[in-house]
N, CA, C and O of each residue as an XYZ file, in Angstrom:
632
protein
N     141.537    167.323     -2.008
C     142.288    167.849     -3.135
C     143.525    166.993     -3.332
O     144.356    166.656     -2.489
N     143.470    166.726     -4.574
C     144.946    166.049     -4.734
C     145.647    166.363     -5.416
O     145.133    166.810     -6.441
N     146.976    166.372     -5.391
C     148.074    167.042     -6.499
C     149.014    165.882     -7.304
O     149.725    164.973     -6.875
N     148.733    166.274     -8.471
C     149.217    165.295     -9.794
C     150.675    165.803     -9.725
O     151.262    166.801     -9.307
N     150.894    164.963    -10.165
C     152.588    164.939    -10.284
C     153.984    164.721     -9.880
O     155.086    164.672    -10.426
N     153.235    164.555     -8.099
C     154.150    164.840     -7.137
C     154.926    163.562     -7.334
O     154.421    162.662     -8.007
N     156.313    163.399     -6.705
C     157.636    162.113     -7.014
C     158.319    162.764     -5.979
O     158.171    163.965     -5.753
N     159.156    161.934     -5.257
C     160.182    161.439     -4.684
C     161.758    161.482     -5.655
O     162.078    160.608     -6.460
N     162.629    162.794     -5.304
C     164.085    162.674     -6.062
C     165.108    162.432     -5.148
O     165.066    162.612     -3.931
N     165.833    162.101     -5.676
C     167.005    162.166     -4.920
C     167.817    163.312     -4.818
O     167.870    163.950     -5.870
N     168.534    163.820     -3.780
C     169.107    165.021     -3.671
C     170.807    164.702     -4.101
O     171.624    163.878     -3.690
N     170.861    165.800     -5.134
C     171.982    165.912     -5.705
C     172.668    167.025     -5.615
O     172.197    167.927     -4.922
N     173.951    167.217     -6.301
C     174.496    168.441     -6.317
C     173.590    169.292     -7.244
O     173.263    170.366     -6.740
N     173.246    169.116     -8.140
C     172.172    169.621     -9.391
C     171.194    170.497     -8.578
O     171.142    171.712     -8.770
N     170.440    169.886     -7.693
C     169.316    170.394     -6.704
C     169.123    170.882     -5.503
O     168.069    171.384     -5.113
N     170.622    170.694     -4.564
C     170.403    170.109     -3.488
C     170.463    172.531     -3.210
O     169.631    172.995     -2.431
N     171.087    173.159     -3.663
C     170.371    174.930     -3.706
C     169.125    174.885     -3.489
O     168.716    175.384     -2.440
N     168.268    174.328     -4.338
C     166.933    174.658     -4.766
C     166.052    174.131     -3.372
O     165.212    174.735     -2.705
N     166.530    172.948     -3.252
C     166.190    171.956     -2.064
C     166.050    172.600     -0.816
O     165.088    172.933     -0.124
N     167.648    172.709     -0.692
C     167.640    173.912      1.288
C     166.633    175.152      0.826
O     165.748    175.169      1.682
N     166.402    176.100     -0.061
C     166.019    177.005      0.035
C     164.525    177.105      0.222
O     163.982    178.198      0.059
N     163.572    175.651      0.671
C     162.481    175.631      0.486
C     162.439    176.464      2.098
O     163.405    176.797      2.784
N     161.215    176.615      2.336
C     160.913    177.512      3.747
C     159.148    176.708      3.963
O     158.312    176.281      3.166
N     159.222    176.816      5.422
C     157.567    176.857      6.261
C     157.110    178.361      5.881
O     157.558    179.417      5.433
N     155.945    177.771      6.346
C     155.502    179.486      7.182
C     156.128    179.879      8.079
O     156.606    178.852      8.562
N     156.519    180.844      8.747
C     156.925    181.313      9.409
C     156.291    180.672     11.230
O     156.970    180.457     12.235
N     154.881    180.540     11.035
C     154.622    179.658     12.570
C     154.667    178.374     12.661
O     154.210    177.671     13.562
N     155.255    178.045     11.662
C     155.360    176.485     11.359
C     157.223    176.366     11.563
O     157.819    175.300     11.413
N     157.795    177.457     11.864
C     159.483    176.803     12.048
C     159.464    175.968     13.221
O     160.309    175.083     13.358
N     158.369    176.227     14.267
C     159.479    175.810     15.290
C     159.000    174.446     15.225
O     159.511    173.829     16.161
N     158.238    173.695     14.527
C     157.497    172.379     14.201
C     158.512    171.158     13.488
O     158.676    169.964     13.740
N     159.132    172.157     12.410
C     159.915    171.726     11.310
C     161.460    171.995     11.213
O     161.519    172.810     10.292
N     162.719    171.772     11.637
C     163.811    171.963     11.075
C     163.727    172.158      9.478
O     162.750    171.697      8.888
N     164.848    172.908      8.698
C     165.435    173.362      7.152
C     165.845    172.051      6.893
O     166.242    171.120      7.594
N     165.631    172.235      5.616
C     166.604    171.039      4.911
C     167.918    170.681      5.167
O     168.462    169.597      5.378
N     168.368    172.000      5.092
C     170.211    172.055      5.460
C     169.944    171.367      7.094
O     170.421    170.256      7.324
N     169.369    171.905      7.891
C     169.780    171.294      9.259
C     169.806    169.465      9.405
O     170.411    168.668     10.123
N     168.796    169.363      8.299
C     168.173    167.881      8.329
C     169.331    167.212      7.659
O     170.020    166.301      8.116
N     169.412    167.687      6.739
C     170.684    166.814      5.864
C     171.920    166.952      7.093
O     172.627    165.944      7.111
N     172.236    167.800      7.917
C     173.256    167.849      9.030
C     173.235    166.791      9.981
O     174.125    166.105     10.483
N     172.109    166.824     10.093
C     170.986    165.456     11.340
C     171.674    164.364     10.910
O     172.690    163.870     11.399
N     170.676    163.822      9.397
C     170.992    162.879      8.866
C     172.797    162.074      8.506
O     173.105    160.886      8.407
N     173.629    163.298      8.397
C     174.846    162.816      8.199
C     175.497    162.902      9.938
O     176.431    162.155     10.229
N     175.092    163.568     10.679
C     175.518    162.956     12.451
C     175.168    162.223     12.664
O     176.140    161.762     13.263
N     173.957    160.989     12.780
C     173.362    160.229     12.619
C     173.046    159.377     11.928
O     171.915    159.166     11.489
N     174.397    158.539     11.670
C     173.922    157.330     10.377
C     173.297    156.228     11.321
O     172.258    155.635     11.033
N     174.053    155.998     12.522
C     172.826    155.108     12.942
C     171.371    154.754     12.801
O     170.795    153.681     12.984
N     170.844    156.152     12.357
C     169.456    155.792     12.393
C     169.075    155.561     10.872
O     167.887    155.541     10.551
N     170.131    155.377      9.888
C     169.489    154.860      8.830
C     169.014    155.608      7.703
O     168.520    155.161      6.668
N     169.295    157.227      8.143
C     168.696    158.366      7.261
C     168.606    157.906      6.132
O     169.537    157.194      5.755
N     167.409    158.163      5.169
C     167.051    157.884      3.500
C     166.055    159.655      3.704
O     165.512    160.083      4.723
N     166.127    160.176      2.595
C     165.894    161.128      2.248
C     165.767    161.820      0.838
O     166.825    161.923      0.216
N     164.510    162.357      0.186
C     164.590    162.835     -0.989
C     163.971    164.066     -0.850
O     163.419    164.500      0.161
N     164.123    164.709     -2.149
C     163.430    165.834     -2.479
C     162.068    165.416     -2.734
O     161.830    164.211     -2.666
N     161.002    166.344     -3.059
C     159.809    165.986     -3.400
C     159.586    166.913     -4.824
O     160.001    168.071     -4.861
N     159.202    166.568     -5.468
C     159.292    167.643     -7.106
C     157.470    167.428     -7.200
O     156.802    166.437     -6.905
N     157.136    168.459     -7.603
C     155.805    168.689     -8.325
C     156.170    169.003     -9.917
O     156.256    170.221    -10.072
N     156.340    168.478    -10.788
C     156.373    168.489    -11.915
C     158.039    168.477    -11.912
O     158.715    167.514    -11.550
N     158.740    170.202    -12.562
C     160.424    170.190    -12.571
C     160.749    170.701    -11.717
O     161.940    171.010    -11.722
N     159.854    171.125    -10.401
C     159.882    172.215     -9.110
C     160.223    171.058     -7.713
O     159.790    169.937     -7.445
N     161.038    171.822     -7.155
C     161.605    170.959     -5.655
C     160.497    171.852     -5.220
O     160.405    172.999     -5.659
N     159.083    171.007     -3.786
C     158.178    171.387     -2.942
C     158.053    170.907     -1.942
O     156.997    171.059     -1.329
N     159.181    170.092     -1.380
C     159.354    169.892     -0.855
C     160.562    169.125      0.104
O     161.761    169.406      0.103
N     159.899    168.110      0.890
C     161.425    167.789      1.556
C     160.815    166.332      2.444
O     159.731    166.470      3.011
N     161.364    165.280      2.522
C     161.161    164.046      3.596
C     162.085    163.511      3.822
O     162.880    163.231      2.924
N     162.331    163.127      5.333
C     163.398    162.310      5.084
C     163.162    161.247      6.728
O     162.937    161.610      7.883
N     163.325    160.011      6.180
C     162.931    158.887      7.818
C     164.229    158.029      7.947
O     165.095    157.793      7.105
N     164.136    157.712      8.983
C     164.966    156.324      9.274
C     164.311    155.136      8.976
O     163.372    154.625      9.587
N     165.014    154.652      7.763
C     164.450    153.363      7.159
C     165.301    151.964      7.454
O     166.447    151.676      7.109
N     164.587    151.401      8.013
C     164.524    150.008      8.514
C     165.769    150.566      9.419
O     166.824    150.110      8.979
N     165.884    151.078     10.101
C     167.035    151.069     11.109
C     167.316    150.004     12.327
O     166.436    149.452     12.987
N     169.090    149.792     12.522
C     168.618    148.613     13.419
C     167.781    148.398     14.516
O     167.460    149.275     15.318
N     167.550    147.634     14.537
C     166.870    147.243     16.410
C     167.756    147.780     17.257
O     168.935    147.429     17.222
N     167.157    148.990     18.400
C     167.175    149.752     19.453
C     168.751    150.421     19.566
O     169.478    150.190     20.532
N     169.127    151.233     18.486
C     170.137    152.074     18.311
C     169.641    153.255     19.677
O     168.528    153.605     20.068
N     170.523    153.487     19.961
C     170.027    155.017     20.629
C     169.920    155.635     20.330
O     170.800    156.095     19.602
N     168.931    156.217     20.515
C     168.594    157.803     20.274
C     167.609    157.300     18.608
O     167.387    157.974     17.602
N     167.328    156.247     18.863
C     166.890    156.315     17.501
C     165.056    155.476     17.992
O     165.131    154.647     18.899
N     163.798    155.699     17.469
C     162.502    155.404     17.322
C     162.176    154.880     16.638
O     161.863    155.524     15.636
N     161.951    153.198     16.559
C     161.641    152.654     15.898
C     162.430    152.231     14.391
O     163.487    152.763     14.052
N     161.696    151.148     13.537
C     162.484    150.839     12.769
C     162.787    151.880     11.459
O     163.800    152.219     10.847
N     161.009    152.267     11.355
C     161.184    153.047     10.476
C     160.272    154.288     10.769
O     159.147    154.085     11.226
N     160.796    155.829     10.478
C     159.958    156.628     11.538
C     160.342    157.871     10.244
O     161.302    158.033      9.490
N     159.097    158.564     10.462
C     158.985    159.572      9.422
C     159.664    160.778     10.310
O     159.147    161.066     11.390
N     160.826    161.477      9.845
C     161.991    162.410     11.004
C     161.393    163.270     10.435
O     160.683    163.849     11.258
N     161.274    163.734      9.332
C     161.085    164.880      8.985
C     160.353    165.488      7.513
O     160.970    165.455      6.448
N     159.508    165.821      7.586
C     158.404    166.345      6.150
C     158.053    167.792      6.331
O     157.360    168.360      7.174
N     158.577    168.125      5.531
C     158.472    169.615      5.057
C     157.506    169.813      3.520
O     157.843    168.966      2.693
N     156.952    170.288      3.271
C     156.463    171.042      2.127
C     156.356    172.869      2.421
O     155.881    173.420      3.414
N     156.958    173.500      1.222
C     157.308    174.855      1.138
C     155.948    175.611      1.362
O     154.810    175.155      1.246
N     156.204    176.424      1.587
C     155.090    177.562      2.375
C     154.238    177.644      1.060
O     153.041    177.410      1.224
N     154.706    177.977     -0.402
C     154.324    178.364     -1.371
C     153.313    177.377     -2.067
O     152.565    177.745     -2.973
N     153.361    175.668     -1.407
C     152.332    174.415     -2.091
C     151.973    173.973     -0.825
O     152.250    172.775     -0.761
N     151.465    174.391      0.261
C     150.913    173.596      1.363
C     149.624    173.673      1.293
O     149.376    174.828      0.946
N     148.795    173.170      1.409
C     147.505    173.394      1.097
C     146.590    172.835     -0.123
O     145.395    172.990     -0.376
N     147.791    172.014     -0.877
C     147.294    171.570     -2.210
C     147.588    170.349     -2.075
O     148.192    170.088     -3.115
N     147.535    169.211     -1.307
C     147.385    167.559     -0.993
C     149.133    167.606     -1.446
O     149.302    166.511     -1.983
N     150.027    168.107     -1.463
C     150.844    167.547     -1.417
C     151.712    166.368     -0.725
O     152.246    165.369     -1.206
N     151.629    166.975      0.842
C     152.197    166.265      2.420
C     151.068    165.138      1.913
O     151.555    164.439      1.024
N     150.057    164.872      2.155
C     149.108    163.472      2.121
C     149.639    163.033      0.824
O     149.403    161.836      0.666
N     150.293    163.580     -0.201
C     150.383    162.901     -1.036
C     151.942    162.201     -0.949
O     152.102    160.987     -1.085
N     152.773    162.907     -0.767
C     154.473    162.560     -0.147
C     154.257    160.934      1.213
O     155.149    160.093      1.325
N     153.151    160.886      1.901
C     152.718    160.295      3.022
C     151.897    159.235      2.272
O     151.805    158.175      2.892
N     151.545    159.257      1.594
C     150.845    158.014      0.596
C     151.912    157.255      0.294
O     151.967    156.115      0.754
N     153.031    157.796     -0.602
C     153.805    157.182     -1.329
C     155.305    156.318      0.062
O     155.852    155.230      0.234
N     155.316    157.509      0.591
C     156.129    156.334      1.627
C     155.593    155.781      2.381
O     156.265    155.212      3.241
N     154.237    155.689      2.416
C     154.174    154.472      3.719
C     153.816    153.377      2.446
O     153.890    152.203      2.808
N     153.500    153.553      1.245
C     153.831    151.959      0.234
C     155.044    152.061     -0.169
O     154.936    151.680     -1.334
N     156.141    152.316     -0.007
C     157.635    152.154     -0.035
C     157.650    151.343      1.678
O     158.036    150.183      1.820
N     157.350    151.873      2.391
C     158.011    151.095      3.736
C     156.980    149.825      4.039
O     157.262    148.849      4.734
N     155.992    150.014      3.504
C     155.139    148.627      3.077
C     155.665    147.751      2.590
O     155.723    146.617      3.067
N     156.263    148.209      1.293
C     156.533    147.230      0.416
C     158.436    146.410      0.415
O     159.125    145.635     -0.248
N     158.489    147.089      1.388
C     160.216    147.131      2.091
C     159.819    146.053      3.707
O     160.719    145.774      4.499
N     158.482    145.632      3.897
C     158.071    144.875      4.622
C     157.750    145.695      6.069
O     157.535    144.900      6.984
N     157.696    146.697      6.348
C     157.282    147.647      7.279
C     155.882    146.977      8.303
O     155.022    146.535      7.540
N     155.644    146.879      9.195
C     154.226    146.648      9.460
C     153.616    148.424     10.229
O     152.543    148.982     10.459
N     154.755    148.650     10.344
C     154.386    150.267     10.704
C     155.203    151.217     10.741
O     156.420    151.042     10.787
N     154.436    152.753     10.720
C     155.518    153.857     10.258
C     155.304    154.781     11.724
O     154.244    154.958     12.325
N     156.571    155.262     12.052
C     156.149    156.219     13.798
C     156.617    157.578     13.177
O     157.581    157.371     12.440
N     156.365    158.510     13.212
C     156.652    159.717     13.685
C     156.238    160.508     14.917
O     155.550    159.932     15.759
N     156.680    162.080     15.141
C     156.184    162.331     16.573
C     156.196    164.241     15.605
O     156.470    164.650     14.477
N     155.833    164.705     16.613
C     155.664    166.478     16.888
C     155.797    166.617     18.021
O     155.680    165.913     19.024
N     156.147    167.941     17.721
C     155.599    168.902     19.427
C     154.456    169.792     19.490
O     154.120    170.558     18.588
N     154.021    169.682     20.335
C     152.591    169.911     20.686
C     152.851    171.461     20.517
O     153.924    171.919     20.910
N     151.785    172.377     19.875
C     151.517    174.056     20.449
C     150.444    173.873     19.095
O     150.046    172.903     18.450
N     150.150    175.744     19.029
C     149.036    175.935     18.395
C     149.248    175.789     17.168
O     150.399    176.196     17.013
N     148.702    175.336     15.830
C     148.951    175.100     14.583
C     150.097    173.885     14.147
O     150.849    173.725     13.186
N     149.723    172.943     15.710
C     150.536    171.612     15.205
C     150.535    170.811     14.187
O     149.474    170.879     13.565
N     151.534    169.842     13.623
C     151.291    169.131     12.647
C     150.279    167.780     13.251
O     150.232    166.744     12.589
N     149.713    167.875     14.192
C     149.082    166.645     14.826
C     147.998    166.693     14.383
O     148.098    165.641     13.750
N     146.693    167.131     14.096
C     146.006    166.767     13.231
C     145.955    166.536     11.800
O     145.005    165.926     11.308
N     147.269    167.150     10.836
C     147.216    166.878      9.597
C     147.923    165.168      9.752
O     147.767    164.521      8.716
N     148.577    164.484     10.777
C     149.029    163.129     10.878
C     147.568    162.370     11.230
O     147.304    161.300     10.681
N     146.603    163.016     12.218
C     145.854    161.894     12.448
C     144.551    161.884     11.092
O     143.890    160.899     10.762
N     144.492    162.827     10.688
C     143.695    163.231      9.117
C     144.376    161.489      8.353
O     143.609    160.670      7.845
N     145.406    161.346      8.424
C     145.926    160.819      7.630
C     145.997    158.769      8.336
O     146.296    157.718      7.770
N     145.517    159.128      9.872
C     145.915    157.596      9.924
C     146.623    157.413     11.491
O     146.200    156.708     12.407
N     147.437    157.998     11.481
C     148.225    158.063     12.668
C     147.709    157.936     14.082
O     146.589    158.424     14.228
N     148.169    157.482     14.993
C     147.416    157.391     16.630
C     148.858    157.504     17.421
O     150.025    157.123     17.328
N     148.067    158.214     18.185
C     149.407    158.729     19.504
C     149.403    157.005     20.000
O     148.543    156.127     20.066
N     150.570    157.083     20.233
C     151.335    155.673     21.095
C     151.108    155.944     22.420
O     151.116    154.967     23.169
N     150.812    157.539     23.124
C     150.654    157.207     24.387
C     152.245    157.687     24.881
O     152.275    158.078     26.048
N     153.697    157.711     24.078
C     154.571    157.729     24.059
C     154.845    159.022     23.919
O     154.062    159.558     23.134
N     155.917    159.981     24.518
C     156.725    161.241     24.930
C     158.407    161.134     24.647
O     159.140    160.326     25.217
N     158.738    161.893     23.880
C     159.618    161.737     22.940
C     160.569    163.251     22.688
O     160.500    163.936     21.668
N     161.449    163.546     23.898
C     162.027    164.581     23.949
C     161.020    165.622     23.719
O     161.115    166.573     22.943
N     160.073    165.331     24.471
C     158.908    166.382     24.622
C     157.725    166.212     23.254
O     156.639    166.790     23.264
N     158.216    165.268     22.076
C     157.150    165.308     21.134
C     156.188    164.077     21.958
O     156.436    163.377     22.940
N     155.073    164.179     21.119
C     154.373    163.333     20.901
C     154.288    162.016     20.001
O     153.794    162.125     18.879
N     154.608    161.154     20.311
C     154.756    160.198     19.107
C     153.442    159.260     18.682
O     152.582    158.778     19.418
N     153.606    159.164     17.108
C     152.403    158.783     16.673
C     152.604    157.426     15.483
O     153.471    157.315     14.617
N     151.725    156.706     15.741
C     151.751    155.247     14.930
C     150.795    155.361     13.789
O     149.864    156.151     13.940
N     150.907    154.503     12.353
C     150.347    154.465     11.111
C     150.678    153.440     11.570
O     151.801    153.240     12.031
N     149.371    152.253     11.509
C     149.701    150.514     11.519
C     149.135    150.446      9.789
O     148.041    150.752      9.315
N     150.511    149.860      9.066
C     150.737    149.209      8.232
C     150.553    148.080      7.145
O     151.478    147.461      6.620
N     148.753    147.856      6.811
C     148.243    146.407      6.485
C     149.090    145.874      5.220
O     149.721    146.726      4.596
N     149.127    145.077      4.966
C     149.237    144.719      3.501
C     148.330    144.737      2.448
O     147.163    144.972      2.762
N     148.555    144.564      1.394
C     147.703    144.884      0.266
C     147.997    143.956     -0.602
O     147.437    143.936     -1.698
């Protein structure tokens, strides 16, 4: 299934209400930090380079992403150059190709930004995000990551 429409915004004062107020499911919190916490992350942490947008399905915020893009070589506390921190889609559009579709579009942004690969990680329990990453591409590194699991998308060109 795929969903038309979906884009990448930037978070503004205009949006940025609409934005925090997106929500998981409820067994999906402990998988996912809020927007508000993330945008908190992201501004304690400039080292790692935070870039971050909203996700709109037509004039509707559905979501939420936000990675460390091209960050320097071996900051602490920081994974890789460029690493997907955090993807949220709202409880209310999950299920409709959105996330694969938000995950399409940045790994040809970090492609095309010269990327040869994208890392993210989870934590392991029941109803993990670890098979909707390997659905998509991803392979465990083998790597343990404040208890997540971390996972590689190798990057071809096109």
């Amino acid at each position: 299934m795929t969903s038309p429409g979906v884009y990448l915004r930037e978070i503004t004062d205009d949006n940025r209400d609409a934005v925090c107020a997106l929500r998981v499911r409820r067994r999906q919190r402990r998988f996912v930090e809020s927007v508000a916490s993330s945008l908190d992350d992201a501004a304690a942490e400039p080292e790692a380079n935070p870039w971050y947008r909203a996700v709109y399905s037509g004039d509707e915020p559905v979501g939420f992403v936000m990675l460390s893009w091209n960050a320097p070589a071996d900051p602490p506390g920081v994974t890789g150059r460029y690493f997907l921190w955090r993807l949220l889609i709202d409880k209310r559009h999950q299920r409709r190709g959105v996330g694969r579709e938000v995950l399409r579009q940045i790994t040809d942004l970090v492609r095309a930004d010269g990327a040869t690969e994208l890392l993210t990680s989870y934590q392991p329990g029941d109803d993990d995000p670890g098979p909707f990453y390997r659905r998509f591409g991803f392979q465990p590194t083998g790597e343990i990551d404040d208890g997540e699991i971390v996972l590689r998308l190798t990057l071809s060109g096109r």
